[in-house]
MIDOSE-1310 file (N, C-alpha, C; in nm, 2 decimals, decimal comma, always signed):
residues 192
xxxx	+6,10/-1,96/-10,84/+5,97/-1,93/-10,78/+5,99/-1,91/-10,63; +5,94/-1,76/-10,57/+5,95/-1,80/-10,44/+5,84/-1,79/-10,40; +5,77/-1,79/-10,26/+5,66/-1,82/-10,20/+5,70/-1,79/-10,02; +5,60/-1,73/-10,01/+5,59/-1,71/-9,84/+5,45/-1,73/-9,78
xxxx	+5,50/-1,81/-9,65/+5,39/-1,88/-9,63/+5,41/-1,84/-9,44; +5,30/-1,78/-9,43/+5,27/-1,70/-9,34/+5,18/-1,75/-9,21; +5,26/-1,81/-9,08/+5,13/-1,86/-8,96/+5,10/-1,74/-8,85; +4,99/-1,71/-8,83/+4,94/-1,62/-8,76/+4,92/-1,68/-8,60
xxxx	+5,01/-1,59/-8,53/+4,99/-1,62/-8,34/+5,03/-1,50/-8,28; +5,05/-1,48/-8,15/+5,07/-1,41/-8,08/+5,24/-1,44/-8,01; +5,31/-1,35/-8,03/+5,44/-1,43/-7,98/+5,44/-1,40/-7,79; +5,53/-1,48/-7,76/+5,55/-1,50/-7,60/+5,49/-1,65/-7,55
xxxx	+5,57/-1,72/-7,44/+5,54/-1,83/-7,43/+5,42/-1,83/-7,35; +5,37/-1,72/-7,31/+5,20/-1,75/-7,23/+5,09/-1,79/-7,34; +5,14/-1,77/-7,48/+5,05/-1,81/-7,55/+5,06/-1,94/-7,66; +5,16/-2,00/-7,63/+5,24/-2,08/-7,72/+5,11/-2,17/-7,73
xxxx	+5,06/-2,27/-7,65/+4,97/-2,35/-7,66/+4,86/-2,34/-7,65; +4,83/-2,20/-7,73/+4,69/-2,15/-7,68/+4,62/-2,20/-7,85; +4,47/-2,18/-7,88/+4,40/-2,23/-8,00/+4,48/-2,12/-8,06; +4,46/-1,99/-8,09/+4,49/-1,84/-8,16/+4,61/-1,88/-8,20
xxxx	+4,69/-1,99/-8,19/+4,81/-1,99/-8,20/+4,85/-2,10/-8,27; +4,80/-2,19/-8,33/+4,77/-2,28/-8,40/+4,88/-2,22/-8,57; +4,84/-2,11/-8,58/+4,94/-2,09/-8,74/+5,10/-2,07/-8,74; +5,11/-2,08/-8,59/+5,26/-2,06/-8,55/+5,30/-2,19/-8,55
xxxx	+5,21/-2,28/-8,50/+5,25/-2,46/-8,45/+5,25/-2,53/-8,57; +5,16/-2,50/-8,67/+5,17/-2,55/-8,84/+5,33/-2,47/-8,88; +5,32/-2,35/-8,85/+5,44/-2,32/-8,95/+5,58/-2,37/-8,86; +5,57/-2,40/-8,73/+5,68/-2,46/-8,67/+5,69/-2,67/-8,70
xxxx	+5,58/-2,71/-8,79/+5,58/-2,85/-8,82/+5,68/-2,83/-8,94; +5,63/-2,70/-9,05/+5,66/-2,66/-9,14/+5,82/-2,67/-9,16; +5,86/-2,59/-9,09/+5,99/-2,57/-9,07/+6,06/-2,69/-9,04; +6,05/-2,80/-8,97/+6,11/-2,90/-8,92/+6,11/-2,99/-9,01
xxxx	+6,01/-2,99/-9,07/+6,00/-3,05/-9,24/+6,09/-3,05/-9,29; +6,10/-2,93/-9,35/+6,18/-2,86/-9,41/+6,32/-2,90/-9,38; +6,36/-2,85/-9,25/+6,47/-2,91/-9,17/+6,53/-2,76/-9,17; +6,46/-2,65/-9,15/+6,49/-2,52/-9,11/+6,50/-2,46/-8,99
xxxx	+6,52/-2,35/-8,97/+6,51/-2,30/-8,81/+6,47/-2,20/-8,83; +6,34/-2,07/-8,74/+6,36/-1,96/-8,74/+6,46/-1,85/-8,71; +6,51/-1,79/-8,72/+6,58/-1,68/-8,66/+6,45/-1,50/-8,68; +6,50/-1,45/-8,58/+6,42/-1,34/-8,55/+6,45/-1,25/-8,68
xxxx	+6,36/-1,15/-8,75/+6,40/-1,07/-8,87/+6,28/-0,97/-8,82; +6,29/-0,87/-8,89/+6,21/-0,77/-8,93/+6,05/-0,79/-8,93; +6,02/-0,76/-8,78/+5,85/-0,77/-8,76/+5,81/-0,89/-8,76; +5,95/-1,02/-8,77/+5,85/-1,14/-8,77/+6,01/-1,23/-8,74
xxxx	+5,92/-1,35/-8,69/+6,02/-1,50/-8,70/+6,04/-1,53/-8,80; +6,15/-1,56/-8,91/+6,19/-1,59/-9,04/+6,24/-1,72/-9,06; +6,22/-1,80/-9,15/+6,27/-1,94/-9,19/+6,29/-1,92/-9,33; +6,41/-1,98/-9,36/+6,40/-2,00/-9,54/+6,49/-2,11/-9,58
xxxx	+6,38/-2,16/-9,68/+6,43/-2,33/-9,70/+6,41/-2,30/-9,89; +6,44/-2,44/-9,92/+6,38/-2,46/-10,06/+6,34/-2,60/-10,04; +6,27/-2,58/-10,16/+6,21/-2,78/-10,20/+6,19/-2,75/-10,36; +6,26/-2,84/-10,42/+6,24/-2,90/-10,49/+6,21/-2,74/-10,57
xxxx	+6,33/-2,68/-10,56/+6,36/-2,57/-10,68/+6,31/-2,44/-10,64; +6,19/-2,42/-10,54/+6,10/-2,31/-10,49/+6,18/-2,26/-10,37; +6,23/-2,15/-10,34/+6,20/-2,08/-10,24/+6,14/-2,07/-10,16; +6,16/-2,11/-10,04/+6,01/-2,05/-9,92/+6,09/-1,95/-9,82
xxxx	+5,98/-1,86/-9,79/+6,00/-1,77/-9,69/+5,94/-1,79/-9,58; +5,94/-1,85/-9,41/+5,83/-1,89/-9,36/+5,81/-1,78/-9,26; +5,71/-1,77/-9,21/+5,70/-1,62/-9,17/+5,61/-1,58/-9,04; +5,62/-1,59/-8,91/+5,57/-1,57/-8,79/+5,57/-1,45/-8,75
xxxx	+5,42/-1,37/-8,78/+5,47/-1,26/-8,71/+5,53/-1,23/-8,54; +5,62/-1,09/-8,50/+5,61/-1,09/-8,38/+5,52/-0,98/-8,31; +5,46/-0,93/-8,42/+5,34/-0,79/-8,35/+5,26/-0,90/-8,32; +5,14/-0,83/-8,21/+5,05/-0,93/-8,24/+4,93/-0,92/-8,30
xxxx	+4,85/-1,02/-8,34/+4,80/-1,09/-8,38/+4,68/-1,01/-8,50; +4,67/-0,86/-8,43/+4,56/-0,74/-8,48/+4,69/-0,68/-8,56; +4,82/-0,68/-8,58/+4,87/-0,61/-8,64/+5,00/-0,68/-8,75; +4,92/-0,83/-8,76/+5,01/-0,91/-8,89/+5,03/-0,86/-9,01
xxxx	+4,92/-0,74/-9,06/+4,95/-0,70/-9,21/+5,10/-0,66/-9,18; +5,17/-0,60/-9,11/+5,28/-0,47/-9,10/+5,39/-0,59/-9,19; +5,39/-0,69/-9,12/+5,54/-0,84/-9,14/+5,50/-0,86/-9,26; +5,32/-0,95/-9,32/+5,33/-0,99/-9,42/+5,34/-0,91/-9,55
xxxx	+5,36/-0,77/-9,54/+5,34/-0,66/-9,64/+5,52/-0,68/-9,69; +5,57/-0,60/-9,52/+5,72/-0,58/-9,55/+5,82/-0,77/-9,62; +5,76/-0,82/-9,56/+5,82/-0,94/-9,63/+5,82/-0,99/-9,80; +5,67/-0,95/-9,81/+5,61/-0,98/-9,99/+5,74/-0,87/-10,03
xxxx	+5,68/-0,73/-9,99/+5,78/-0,64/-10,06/+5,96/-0,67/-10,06; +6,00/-0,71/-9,93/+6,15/-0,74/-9,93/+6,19/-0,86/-10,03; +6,10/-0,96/-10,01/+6,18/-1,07/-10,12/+6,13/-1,10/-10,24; +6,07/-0,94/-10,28/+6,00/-0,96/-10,42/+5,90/-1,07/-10,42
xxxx	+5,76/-1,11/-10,37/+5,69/-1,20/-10,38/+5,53/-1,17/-10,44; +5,52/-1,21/-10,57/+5,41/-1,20/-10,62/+5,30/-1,20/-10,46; +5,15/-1,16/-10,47/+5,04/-1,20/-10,39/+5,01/-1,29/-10,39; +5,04/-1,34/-10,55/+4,94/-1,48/-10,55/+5,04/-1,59/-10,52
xxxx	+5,18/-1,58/-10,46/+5,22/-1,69/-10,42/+5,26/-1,67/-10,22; +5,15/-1,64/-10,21/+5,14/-1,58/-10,05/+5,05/-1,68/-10,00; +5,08/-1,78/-9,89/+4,95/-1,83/-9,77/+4,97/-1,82/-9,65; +4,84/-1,76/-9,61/+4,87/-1,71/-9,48/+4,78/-1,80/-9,37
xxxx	+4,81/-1,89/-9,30/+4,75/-2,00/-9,21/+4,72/-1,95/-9,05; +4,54/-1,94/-9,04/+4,56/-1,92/-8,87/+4,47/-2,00/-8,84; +4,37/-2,03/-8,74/+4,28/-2,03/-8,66/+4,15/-1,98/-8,73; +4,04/-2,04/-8,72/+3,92/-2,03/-8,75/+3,81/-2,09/-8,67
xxxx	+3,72/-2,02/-8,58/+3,58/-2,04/-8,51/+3,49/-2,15/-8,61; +3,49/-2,05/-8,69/+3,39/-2,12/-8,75/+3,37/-2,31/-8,82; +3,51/-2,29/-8,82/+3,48/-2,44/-8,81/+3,50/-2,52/-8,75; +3,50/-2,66/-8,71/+3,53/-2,74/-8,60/+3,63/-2,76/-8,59
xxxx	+3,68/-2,81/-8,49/+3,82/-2,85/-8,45/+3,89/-2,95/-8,55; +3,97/-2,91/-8,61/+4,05/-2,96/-8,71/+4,03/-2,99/-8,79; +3,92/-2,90/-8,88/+3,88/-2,89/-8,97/+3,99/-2,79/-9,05; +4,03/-2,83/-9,18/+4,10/-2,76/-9,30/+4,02/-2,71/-9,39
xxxx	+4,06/-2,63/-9,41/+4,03/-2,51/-9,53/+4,09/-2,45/-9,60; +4,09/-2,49/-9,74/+4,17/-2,43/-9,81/+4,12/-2,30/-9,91; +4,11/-2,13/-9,89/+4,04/-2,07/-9,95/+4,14/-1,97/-10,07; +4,07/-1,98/-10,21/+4,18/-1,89/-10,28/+4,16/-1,74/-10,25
xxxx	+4,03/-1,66/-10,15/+4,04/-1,53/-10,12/+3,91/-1,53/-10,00; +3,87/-1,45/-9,98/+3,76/-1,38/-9,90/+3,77/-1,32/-9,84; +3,70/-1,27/-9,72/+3,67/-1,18/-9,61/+3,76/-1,24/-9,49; +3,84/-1,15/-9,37/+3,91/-1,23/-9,28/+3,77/-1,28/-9,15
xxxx	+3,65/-1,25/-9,21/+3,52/-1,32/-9,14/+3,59/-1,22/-8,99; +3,59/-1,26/-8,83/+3,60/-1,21/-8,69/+3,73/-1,22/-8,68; +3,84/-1,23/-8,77/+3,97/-1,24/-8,75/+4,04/-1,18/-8,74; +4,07/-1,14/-8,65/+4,14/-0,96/-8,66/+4,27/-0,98/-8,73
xxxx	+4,36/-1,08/-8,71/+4,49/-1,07/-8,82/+4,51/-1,09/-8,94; +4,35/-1,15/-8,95/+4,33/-1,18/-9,13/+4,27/-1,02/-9,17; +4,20/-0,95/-9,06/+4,15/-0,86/-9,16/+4,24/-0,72/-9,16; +4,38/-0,72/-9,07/+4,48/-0,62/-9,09/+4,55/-0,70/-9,17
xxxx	+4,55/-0,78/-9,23/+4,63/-0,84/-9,39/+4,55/-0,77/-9,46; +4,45/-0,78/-9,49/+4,36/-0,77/-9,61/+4,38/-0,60/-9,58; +4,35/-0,51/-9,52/+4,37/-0,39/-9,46/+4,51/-0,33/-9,53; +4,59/-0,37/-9,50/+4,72/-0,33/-9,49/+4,77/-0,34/-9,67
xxxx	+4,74/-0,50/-9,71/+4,78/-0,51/-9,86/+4,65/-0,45/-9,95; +4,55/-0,39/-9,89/+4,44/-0,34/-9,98/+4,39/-0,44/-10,09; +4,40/-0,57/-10,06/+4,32/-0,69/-10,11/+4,33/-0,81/-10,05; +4,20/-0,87/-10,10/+4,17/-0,99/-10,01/+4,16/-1,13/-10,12
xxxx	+4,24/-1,10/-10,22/+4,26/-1,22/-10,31/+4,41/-1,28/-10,33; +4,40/-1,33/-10,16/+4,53/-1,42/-10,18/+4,45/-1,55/-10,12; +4,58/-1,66/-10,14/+4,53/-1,74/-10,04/+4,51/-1,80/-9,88; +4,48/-1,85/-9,82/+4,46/-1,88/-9,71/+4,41/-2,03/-9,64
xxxx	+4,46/-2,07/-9,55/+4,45/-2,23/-9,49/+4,37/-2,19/-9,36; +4,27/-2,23/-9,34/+4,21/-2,17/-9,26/+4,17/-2,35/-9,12; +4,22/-2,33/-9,03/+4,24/-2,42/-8,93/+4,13/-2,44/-8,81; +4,06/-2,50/-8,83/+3,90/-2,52/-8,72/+3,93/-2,53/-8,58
xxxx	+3,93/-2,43/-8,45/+3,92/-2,45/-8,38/+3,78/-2,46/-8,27; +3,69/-2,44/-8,37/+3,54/-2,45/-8,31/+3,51/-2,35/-8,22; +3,38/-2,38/-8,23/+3,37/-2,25/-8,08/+3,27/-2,26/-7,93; +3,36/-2,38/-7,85/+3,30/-2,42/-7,74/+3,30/-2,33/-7,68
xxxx	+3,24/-2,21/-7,64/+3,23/-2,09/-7,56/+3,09/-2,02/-7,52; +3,11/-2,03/-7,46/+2,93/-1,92/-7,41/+2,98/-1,81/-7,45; +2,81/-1,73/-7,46/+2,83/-1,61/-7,51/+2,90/-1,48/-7,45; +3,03/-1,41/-7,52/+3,05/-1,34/-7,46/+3,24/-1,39/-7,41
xxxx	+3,25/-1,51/-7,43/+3,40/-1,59/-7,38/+3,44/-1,62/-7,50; +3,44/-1,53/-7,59/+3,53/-1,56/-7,74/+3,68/-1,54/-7,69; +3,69/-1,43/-7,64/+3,84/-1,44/-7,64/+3,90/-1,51/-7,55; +3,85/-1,58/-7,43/+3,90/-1,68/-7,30/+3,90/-1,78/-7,42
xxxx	+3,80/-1,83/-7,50/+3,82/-1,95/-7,56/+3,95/-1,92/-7,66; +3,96/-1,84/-7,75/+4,10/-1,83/-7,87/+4,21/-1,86/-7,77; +4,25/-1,75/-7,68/+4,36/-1,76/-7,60/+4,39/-1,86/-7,52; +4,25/-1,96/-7,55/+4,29/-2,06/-7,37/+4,38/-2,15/-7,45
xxxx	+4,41/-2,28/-7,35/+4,48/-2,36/-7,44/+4,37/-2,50/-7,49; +4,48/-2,60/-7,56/+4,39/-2,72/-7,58/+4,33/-2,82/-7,46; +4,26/-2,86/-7,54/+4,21/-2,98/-7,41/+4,23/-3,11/-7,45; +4,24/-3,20/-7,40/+4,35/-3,33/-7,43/+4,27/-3,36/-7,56
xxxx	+4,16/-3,40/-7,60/+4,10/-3,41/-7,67/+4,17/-3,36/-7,83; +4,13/-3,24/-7,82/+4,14/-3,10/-7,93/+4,31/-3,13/-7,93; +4,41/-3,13/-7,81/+4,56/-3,21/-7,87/+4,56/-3,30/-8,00; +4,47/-3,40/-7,95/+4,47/-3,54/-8,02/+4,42/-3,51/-8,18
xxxx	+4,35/-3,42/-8,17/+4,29/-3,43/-8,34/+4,41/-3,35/-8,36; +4,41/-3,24/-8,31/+4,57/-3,12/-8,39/+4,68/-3,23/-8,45; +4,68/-3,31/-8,35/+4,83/-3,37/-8,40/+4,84/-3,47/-8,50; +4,71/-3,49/-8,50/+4,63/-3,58/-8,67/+4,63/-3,46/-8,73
xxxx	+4,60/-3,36/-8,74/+4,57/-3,24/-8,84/+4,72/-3,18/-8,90; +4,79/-3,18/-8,86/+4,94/-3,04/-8,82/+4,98/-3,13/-8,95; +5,04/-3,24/-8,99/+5,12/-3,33/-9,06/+4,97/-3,28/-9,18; +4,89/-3,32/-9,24/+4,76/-3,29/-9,34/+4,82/-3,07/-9,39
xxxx	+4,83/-3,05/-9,30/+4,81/-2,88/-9,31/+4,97/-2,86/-9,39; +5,04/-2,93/-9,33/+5,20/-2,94/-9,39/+5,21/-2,99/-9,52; +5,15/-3,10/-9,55/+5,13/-3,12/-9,73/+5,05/-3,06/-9,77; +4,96/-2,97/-9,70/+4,86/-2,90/-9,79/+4,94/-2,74/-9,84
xxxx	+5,01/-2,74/-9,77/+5,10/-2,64/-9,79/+5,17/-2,63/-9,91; +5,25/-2,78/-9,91/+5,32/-2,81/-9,94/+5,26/-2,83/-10,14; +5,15/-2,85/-10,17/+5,06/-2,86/-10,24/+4,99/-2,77/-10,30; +4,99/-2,67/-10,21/+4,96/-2,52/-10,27/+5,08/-2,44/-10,33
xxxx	+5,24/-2,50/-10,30/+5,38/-2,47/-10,34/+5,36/-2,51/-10,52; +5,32/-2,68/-10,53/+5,36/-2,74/-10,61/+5,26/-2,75/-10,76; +5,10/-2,75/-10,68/+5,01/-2,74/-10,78/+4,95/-2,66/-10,76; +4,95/-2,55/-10,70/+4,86/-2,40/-10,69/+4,73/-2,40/-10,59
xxxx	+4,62/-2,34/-10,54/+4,53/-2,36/-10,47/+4,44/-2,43/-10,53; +4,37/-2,36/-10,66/+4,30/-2,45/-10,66/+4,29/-2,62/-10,72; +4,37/-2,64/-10,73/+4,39/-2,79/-10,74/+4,42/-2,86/-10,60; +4,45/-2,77/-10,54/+4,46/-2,83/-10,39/+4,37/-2,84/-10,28
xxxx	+4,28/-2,70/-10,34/+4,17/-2,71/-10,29/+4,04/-2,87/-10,30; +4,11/-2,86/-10,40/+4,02/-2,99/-10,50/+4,03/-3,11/-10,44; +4,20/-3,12/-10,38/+4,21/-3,27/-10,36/+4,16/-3,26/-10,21; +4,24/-3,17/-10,15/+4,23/-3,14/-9,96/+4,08/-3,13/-9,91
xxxx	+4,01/-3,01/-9,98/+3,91/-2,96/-9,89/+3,79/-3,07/-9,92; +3,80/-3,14/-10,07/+3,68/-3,27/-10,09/+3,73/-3,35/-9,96; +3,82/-3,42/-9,92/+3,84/-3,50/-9,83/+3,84/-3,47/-9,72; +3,87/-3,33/-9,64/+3,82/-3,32/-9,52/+3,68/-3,28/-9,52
xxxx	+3,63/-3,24/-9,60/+3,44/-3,25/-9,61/+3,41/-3,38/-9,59; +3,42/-3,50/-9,62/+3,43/-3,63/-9,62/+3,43/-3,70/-9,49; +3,53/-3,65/-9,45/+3,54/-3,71/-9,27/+3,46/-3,65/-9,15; +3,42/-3,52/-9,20/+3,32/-3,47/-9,10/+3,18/-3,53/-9,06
């Protein structure tokens, strides 16, 4: 069984610690987990590990962030990877800061690199972990807010959050979404 599991950011270090960039910092927990490293490959940062019999492909794009379908396409197609064992983890407005979400498909909602996935693979029934960065912003400062970075605060929950997102990962490898959904997203509903 393999699986690729896909964090969405913008590459370059002006943006490393920015919110938008949150699916690179989960898939870099990911990796260290694992006890992997990336190396640069084709349209994206590449990691490959196993656990416990599964293949993973971990997968950072390096276009950015409006143009993720190009990596997550060429990757499914290079290592032969079903859709349905695809998750692709970024940043989300709409929910609060460090809020988890685990969804088995939908709309990429204001996301521009969720909706050149969906664009690019001509469907929007894969999965997705979708990461609450809230949206403290006046109107009109969406993108100052995605790109800025954290505030000591918003650090402090991430780094309670980042270890939760890595077994939920890890969960969606072993029992599939929706059973993961089942155990994860009832319990961060719970703490809100």
């Amino acid at each position: 069984m393999k699986y690729l599991i896909a964090g969405l950011g913008n590459p370059g270090s002006e943006y490393a610690n920015t919110r938008h960039n949150i699916g690179f910092v989960t898939l870099d927990a990911l990796a260290r987990d694992l006890k992997t490293e990336f190396g640069i490959g084709r349209h994206a940062y590449v990691a490959k590990a196993r656990l416990k019999g599964r293949q993973l492909v971990l997968l950072k794009p390096t276009s950015y962030m409006n143009l993720s379908g190009k990596a997550v396409k060429y990757w499914l197609d290079k290592e032969n990877i079903p859709v349905e064992n695809l998750l692709v983890v970024y940043d989300d407005i709409d929910l609060d800061t460090g809020v988890l979400r685990l969804r088995a498909k939908g709309s990429g909602g204001t996301h521009n690199g969720m909706n050149h996935i969906i664009e690019t693979l001509g469907r929007n029934d894969f999965a997705r972990l979708r990461i609450g960065i809230g949206k403290d912003f006046a109107k009109g400062f969406q993108v100052d807010y995605v790109l800025g970075q954290w505030t000591k605060r918003e650090e402090e929950i991430m780094l309670e959050k980042i270890p939760v997102a890595v077994e939920m990962i890890k969960s969606f490898i072993f029992l599939g979404v929706q059973r993961t959904m089942n155990l994860f997203n009832t319990k961060e509903n719970s703490k809100q």
